[in-house]
Biopython code that builds the backbone (N, CA, C, O; Angstrom):
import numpy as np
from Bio.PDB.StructureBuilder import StructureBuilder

atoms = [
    (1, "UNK", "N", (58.660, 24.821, -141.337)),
    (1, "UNK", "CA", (60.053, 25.172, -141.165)),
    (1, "UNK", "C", (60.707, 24.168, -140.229)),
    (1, "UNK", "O", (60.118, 23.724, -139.244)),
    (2, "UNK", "N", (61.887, 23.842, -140.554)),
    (2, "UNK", "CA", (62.847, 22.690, -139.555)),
    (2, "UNK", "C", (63.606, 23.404, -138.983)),
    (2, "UNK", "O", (64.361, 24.135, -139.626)),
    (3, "UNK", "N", (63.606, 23.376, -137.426)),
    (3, "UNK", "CA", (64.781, 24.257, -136.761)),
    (3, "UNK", "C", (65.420, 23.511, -136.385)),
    (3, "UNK", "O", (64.723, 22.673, -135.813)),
    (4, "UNK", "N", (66.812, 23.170, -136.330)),
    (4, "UNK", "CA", (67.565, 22.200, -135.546)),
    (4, "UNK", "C", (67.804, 21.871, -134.588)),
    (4, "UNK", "O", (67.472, 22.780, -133.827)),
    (5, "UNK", "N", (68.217, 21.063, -134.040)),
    (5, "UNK", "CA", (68.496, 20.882, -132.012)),
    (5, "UNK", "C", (69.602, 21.822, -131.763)),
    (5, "UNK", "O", (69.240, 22.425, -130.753)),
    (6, "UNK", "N", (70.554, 22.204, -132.061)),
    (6, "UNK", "CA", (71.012, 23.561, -131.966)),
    (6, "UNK", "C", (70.515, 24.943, -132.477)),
    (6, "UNK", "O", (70.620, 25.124, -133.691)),
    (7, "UNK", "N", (70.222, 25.501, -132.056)),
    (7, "UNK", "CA", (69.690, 26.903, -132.434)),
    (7, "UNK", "C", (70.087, 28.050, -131.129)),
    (7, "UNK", "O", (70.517, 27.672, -130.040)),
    (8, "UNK", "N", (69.844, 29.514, -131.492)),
    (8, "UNK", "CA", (69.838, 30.581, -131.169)),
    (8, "UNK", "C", (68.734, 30.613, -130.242)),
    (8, "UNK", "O", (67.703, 29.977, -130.460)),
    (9, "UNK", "N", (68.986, 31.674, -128.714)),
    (9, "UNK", "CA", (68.083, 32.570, -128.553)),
    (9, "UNK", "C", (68.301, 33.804, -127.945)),
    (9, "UNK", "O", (68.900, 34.066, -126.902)),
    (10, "UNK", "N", (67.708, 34.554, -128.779)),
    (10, "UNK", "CA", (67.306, 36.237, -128.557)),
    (10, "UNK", "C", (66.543, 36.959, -127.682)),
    (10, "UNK", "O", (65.358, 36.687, -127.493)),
    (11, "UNK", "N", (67.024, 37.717, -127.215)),
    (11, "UNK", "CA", (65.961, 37.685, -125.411)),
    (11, "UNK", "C", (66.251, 39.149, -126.228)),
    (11, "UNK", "O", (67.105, 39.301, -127.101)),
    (12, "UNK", "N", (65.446, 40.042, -125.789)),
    (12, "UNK", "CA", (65.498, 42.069, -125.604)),
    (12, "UNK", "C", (64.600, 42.299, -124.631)),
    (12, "UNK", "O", (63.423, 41.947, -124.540)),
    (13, "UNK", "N", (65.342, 42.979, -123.855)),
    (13, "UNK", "CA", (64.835, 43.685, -122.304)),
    (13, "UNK", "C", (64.427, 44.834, -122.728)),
    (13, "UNK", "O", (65.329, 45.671, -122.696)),
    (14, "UNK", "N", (63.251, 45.289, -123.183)),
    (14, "UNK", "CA", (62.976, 46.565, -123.185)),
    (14, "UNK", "C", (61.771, 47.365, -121.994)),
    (14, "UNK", "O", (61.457, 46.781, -120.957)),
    (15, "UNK", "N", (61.235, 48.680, -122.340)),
    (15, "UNK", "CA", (59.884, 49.005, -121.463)),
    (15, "UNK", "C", (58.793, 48.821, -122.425)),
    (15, "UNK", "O", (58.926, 48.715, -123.645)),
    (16, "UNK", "N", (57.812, 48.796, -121.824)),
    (16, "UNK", "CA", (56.509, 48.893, -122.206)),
    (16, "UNK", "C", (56.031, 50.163, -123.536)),
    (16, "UNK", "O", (55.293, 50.173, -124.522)),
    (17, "UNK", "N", (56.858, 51.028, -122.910)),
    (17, "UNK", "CA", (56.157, 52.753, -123.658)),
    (17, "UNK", "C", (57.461, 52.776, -124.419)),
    (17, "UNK", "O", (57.768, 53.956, -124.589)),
    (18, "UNK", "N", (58.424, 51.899, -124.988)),
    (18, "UNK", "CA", (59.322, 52.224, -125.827)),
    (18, "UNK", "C", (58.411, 51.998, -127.092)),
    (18, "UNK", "O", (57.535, 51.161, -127.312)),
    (19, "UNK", "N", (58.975, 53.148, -127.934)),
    (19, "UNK", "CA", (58.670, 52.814, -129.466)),
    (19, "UNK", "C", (59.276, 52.696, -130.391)),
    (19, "UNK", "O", (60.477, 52.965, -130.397)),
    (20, "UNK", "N", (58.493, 52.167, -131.682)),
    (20, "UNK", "CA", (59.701, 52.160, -133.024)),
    (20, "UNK", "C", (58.066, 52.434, -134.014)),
    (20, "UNK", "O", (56.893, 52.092, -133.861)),
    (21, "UNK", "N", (58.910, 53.301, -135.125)),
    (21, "UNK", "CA", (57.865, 53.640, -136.067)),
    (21, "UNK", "C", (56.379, 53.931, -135.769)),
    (21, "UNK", "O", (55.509, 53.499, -136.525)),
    (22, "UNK", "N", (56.140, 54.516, -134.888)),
    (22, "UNK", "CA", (54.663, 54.833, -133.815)),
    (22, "UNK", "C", (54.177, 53.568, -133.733)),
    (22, "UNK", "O", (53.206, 53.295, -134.438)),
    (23, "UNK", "N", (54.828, 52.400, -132.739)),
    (23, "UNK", "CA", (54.188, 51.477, -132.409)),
    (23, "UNK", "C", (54.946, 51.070, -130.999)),
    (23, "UNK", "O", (56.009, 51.544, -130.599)),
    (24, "UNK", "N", (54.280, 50.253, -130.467)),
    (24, "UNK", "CA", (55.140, 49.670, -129.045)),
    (24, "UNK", "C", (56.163, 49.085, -129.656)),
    (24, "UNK", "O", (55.918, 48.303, -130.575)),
    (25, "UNK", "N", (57.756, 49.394, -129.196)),
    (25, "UNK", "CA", (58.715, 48.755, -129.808)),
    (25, "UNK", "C", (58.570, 46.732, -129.870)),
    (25, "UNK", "O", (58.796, 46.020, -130.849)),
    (26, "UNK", "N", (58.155, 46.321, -128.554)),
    (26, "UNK", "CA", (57.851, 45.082, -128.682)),
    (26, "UNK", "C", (57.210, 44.525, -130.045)),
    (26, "UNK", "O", (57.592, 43.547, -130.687)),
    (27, "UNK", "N", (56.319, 45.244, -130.281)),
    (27, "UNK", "CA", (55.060, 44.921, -131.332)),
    (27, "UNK", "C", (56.061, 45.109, -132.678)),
    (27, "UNK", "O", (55.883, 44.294, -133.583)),
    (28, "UNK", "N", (57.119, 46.153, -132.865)),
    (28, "UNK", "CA", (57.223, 46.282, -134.108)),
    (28, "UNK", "C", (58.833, 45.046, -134.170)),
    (28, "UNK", "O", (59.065, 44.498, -135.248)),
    (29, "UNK", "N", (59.354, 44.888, -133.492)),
    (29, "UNK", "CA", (60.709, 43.602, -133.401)),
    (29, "UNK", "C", (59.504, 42.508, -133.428)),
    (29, "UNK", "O", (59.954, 41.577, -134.096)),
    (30, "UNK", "N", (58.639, 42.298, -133.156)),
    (30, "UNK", "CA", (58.075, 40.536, -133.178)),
    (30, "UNK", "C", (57.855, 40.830, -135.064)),
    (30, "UNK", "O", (58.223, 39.956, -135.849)),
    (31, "UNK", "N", (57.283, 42.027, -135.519)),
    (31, "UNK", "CA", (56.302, 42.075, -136.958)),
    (31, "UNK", "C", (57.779, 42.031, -137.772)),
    (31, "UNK", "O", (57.885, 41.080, -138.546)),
    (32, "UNK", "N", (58.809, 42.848, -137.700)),
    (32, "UNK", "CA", (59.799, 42.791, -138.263)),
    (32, "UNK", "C", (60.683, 41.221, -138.244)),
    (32, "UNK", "O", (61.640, 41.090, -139.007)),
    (33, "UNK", "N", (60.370, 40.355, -137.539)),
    (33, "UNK", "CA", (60.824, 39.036, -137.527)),
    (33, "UNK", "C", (60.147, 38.311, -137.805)),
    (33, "UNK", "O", (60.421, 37.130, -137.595)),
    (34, "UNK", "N", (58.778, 38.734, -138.492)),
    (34, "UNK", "CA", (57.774, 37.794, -139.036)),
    (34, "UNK", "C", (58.088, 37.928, -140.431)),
    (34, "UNK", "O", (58.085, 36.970, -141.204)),
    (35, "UNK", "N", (58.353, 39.089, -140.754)),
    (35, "UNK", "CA", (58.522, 39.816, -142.075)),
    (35, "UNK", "C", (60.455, 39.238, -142.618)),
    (35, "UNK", "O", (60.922, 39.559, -143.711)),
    (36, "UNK", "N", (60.956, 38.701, -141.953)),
    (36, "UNK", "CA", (62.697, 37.888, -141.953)),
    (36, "UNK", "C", (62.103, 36.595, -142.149)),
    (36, "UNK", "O", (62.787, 35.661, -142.568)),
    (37, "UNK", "N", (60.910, 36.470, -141.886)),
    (37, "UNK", "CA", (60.663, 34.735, -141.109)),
    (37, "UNK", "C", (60.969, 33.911, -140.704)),
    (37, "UNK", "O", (61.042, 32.748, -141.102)),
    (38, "UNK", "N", (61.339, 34.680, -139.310)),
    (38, "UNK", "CA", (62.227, 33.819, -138.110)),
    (38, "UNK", "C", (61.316, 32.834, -137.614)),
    (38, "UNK", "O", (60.196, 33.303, -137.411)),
    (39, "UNK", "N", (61.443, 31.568, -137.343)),
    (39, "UNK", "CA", (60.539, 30.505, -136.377)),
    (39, "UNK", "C", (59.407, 30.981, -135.745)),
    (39, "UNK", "O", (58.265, 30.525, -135.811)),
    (40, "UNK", "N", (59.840, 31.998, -135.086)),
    (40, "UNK", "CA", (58.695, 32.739, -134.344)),
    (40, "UNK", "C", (59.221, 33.840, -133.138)),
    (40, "UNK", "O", (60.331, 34.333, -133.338)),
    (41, "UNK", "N", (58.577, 34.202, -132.050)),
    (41, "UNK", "CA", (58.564, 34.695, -131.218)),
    (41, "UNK", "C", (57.579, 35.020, -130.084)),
    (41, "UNK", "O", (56.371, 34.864, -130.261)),
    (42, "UNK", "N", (57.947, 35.352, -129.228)),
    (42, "UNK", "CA", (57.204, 35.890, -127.739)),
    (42, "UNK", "C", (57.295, 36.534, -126.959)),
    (42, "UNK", "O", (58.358, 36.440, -126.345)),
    (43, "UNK", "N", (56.286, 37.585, -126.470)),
    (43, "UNK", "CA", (56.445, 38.897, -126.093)),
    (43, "UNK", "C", (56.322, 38.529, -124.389)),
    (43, "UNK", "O", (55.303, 37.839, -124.351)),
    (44, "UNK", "N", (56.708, 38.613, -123.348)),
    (44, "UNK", "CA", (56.711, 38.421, -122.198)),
    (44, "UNK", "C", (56.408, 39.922, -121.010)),
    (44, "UNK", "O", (57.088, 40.944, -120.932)),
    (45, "UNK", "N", (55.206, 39.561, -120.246)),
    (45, "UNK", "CA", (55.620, 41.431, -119.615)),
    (45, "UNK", "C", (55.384, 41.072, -118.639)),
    (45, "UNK", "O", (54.492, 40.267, -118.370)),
    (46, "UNK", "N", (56.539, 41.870, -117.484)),
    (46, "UNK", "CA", (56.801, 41.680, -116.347)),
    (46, "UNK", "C", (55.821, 41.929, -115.592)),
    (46, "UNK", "O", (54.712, 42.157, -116.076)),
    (47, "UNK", "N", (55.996, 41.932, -114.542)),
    (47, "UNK", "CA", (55.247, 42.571, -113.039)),
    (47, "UNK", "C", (55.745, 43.154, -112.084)),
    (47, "UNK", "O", (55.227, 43.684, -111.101)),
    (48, "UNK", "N", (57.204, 42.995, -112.529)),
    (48, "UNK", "CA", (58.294, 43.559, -111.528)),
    (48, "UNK", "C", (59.615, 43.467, -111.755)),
    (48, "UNK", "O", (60.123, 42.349, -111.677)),
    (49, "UNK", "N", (60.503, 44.704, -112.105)),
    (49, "UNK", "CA", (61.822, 44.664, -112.484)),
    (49, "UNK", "C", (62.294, 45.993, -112.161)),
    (49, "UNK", "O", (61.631, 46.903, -111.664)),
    (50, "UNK", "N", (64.033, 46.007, -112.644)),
    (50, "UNK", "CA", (64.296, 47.203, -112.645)),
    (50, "UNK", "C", (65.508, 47.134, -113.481)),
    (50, "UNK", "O", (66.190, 46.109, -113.474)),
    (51, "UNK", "N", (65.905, 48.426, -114.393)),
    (51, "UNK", "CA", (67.084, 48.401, -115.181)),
    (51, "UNK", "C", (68.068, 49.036, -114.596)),
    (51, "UNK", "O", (68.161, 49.331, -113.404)),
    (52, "UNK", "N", (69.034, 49.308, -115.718)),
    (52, "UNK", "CA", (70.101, 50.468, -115.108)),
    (52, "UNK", "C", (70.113, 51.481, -114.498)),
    (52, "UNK", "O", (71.197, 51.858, -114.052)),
    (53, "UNK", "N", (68.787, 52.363, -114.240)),
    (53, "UNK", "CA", (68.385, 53.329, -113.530)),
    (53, "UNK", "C", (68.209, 53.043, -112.581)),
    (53, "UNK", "O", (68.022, 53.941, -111.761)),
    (54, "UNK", "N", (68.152, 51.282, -112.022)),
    (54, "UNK", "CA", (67.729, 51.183, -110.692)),
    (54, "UNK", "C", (66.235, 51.347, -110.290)),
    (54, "UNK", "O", (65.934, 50.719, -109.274)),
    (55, "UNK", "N", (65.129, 52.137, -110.938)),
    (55, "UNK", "CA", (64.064, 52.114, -111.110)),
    (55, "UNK", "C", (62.870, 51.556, -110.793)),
    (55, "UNK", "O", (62.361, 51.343, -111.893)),
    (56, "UNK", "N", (62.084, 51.176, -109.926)),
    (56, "UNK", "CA", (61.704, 49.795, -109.761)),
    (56, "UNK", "C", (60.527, 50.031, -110.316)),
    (56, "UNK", "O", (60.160, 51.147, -109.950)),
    (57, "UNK", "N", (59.344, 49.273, -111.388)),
    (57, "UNK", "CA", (58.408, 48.903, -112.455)),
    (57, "UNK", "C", (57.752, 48.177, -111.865)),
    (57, "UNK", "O", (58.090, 47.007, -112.043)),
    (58, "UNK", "N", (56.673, 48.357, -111.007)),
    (58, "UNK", "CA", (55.873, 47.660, -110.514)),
    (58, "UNK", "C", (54.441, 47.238, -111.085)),
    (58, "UNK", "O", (53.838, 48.044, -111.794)),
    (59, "UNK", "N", (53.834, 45.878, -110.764)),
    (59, "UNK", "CA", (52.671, 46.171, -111.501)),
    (59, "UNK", "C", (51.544, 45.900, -110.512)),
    (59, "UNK", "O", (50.466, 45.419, -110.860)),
    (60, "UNK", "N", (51.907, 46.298, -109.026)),
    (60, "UNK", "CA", (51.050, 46.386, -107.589)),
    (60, "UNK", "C", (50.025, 47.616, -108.004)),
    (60, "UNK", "O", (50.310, 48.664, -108.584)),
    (61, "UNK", "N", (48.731, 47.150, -107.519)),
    (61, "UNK", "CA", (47.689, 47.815, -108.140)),
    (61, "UNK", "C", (47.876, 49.412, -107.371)),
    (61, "UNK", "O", (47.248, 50.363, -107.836)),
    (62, "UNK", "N", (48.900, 49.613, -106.022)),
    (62, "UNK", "CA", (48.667, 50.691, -105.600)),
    (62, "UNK", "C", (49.902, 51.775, -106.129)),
    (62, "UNK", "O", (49.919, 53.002, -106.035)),
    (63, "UNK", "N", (50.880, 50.886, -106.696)),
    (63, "UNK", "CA", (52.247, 51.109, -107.377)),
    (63, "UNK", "C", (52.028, 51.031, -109.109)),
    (63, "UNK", "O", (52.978, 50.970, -109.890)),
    (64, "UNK", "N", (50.935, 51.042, -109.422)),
    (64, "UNK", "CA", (50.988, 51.004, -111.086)),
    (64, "UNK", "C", (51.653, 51.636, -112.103)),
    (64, "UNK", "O", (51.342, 52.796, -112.373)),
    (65, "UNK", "N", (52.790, 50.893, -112.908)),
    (65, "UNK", "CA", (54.004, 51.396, -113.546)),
    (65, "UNK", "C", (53.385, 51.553, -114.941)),
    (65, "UNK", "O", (53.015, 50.575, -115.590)),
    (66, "UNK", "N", (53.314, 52.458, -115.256)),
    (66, "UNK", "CA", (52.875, 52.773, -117.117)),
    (66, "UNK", "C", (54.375, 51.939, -118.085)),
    (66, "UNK", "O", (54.303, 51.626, -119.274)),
    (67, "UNK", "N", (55.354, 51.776, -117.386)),
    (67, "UNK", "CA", (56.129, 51.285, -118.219)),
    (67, "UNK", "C", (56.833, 49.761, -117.770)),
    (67, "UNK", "O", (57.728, 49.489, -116.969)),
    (68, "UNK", "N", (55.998, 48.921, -118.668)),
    (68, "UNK", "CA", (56.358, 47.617, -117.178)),
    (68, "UNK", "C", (57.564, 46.810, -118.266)),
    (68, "UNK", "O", (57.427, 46.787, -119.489)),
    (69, "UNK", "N", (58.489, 46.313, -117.677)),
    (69, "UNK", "CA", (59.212, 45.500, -118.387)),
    (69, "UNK", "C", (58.317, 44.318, -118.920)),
    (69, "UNK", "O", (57.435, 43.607, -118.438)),
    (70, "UNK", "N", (59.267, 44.492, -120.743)),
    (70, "UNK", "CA", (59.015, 43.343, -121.799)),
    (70, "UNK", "C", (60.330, 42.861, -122.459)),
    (70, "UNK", "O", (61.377, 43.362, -122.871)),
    (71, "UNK", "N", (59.785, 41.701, -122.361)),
    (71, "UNK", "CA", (61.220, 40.859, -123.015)),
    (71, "UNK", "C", (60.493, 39.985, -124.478)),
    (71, "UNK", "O", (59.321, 39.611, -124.525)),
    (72, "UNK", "N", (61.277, 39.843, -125.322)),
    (72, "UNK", "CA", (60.761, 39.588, -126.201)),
    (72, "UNK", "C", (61.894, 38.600, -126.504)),
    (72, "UNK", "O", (63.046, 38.965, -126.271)),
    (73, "UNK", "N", (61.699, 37.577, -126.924)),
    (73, "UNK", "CA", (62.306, 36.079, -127.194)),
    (73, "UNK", "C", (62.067, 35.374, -128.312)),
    (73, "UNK", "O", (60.972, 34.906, -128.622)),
    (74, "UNK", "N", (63.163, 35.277, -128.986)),
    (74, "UNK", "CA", (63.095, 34.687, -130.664)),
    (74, "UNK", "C", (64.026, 33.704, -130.854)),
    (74, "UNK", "O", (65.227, 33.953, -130.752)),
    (75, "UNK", "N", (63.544, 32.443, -131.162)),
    (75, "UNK", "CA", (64.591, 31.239, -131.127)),
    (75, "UNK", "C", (64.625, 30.898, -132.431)),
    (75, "UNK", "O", (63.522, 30.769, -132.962)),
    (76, "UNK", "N", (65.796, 30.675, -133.247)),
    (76, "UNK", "CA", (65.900, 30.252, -134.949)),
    (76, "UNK", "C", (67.369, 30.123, -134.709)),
    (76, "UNK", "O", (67.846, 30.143, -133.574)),
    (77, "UNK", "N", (68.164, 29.975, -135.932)),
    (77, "UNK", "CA", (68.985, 29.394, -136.183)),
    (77, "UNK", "C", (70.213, 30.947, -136.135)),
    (77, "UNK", "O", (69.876, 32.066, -136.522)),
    (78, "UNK", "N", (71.443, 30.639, -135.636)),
    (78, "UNK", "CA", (71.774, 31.921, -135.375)),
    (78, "UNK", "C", (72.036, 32.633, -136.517)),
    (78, "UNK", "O", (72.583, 33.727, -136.380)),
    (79, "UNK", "N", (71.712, 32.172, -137.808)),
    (79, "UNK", "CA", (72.434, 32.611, -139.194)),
    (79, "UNK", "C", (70.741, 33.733, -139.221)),
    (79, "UNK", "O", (70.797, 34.963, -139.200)),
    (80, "UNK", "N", (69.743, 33.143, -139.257)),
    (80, "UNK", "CA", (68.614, 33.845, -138.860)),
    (80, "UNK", "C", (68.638, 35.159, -138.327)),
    (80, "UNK", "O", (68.459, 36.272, -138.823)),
    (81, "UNK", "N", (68.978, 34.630, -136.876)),
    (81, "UNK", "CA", (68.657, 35.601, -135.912)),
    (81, "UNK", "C", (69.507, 36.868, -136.173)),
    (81, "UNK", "O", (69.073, 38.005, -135.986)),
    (82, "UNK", "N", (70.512, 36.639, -136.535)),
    (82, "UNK", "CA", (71.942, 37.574, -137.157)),
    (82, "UNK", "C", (71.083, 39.079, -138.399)),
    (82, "UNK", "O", (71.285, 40.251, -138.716)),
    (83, "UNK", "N", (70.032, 37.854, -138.694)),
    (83, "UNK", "CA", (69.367, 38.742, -139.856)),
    (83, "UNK", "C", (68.590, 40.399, -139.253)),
    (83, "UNK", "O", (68.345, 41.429, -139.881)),
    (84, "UNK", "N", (68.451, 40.155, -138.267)),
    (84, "UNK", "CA", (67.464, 40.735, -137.092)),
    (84, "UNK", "C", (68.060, 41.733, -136.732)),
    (84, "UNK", "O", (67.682, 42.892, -136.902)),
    (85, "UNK", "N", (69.313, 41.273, -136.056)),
    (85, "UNK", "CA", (69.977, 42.078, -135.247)),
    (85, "UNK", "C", (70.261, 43.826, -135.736)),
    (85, "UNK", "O", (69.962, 44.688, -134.909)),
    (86, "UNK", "N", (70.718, 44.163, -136.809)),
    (86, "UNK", "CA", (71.291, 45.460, -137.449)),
    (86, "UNK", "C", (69.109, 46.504, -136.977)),
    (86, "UNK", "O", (69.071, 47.642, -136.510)),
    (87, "UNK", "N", (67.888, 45.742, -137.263)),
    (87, "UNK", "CA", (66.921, 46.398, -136.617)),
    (87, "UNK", "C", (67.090, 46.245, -135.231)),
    (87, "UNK", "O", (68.113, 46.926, -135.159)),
    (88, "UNK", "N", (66.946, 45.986, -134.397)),
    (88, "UNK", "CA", (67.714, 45.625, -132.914)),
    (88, "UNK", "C", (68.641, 46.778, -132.139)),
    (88, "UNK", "O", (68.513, 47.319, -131.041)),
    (89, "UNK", "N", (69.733, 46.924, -133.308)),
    (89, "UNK", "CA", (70.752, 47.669, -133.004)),
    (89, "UNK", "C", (69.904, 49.033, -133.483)),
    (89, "UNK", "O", (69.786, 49.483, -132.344)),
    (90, "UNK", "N", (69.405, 49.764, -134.099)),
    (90, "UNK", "CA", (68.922, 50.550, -134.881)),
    (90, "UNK", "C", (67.577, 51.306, -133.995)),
    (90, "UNK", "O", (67.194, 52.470, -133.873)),
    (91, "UNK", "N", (67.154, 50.094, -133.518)),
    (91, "UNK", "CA", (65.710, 50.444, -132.608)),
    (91, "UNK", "C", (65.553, 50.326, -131.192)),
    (91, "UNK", "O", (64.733, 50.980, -130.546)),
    (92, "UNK", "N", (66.568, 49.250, -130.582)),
    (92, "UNK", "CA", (66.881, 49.251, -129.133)),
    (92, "UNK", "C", (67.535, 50.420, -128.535)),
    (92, "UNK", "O", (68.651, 50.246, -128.045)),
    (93, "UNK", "N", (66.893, 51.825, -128.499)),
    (93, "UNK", "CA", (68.142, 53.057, -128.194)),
    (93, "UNK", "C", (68.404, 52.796, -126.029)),
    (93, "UNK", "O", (69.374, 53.320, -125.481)),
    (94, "UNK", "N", (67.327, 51.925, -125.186)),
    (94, "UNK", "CA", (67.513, 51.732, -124.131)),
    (94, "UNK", "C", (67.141, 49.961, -123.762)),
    (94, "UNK", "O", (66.094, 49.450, -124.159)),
    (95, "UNK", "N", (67.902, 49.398, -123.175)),
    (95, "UNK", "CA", (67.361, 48.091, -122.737)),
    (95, "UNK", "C", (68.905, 47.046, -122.583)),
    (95, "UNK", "O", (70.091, 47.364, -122.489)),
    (96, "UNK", "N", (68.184, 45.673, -122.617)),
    (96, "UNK", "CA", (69.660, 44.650, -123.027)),
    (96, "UNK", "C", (69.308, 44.039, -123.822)),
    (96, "UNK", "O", (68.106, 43.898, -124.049)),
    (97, "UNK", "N", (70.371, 43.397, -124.602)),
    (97, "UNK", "CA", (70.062, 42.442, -125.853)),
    (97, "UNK", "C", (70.850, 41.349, -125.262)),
    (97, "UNK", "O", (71.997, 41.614, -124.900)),
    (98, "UNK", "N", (70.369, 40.098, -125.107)),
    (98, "UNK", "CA", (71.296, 38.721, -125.327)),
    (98, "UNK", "C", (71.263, 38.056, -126.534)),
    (98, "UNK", "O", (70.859, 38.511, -127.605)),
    (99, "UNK", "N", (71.714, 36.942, -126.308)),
    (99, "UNK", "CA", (72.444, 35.728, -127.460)),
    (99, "UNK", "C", (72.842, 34.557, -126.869)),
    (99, "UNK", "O", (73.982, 34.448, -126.417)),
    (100, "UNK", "N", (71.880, 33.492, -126.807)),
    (100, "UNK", "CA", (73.188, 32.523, -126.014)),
    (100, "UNK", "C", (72.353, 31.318, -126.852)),
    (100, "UNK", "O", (71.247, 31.482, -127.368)),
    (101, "UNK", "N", (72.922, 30.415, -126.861)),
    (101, "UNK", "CA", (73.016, 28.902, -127.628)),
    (101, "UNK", "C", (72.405, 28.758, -127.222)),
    (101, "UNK", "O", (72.199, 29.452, -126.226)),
    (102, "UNK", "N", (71.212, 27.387, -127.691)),
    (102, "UNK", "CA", (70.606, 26.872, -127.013)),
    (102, "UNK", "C", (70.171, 25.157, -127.836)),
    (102, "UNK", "O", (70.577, 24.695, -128.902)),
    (103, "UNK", "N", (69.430, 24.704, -127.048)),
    (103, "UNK", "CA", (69.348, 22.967, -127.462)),
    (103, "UNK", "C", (67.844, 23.322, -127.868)),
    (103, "UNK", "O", (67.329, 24.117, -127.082)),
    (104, "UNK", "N", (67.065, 22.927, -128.873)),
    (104, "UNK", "CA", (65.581, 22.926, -129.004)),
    (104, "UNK", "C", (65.180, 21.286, -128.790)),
    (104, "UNK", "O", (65.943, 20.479, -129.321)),
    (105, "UNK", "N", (64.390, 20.929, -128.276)),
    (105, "UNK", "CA", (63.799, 19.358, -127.793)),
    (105, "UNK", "C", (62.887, 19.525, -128.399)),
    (105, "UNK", "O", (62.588, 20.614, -127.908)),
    (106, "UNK", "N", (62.367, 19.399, -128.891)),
    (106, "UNK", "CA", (60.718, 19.774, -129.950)),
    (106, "UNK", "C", (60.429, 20.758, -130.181)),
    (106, "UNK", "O", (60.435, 21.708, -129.399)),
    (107, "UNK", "N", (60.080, 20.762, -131.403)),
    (107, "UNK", "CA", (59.895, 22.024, -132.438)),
    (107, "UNK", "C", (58.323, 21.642, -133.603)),
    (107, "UNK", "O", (58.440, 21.523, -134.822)),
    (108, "UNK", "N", (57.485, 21.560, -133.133)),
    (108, "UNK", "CA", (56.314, 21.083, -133.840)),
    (108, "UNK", "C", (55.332, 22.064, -134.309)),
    (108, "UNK", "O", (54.966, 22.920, -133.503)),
    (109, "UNK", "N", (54.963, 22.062, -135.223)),
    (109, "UNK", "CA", (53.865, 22.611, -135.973)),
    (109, "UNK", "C", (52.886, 22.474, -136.946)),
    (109, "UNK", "O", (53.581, 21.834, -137.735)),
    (110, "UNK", "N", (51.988, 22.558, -137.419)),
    (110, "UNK", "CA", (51.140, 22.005, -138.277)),
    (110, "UNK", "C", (50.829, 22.402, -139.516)),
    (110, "UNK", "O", (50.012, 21.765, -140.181)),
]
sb = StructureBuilder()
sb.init_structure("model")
sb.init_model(0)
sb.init_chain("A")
sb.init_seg("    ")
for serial, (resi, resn, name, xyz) in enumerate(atoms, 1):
    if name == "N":
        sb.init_residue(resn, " ", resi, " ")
    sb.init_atom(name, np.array(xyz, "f"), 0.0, 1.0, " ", f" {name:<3s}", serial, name[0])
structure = sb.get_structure()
């Protein structure tokens, strides 16, 4: 696949114990964008955050948070990523969604 030096990226702030279709919501937005066949993606999990609740998600072994912030990040072309979004909207019922432009400098694969 050729992604261009302009492209999209998709960040979603969600928790850990969110779900979609009895799965970790993370797990089922990366499979559902494999299944669009977006460029790809990456699941990221915090160690320490907090949302709109103010909340704080720790991942200190004496503070252990069952629900640790995950961000999940998908870079493709925004005509792509657009494809995504209506599951997003549908399955994100708590978290943030971004969108912002971006430059890709290498894009390699085999």
């Amino acid at each position: 696949m050729h992604l261009p030096e302009q492209a999209t990226l998709l960040r979603v702030f969600i928790g850990e114990s969110d779900k979609a279709d009895g799965k970790p919501l993370y797990e089922a937005i990366v499979l559902k964008a494999r299944e669009l066949n977006l460029a790809g993606a990456t699941v990221l999990r915090g160690v320490l955050g907090f949302g709109a609740d103010s909340r704080l998600h720790s991942a200190k072994l004496l503070d252990l948070s069952e629900d640790m912030p995950m961000v999940v990040e998908i870079v493709d072309t925004e005509e792509n990523i657009r494809k995504l979004l209506p599951y997003i909207d549908t399955h994100v019922t708590e978290g943030l969604v971004t969108l912002e432009k971006m430059r890709v400098i290498k894009y390699r694969h085999s």
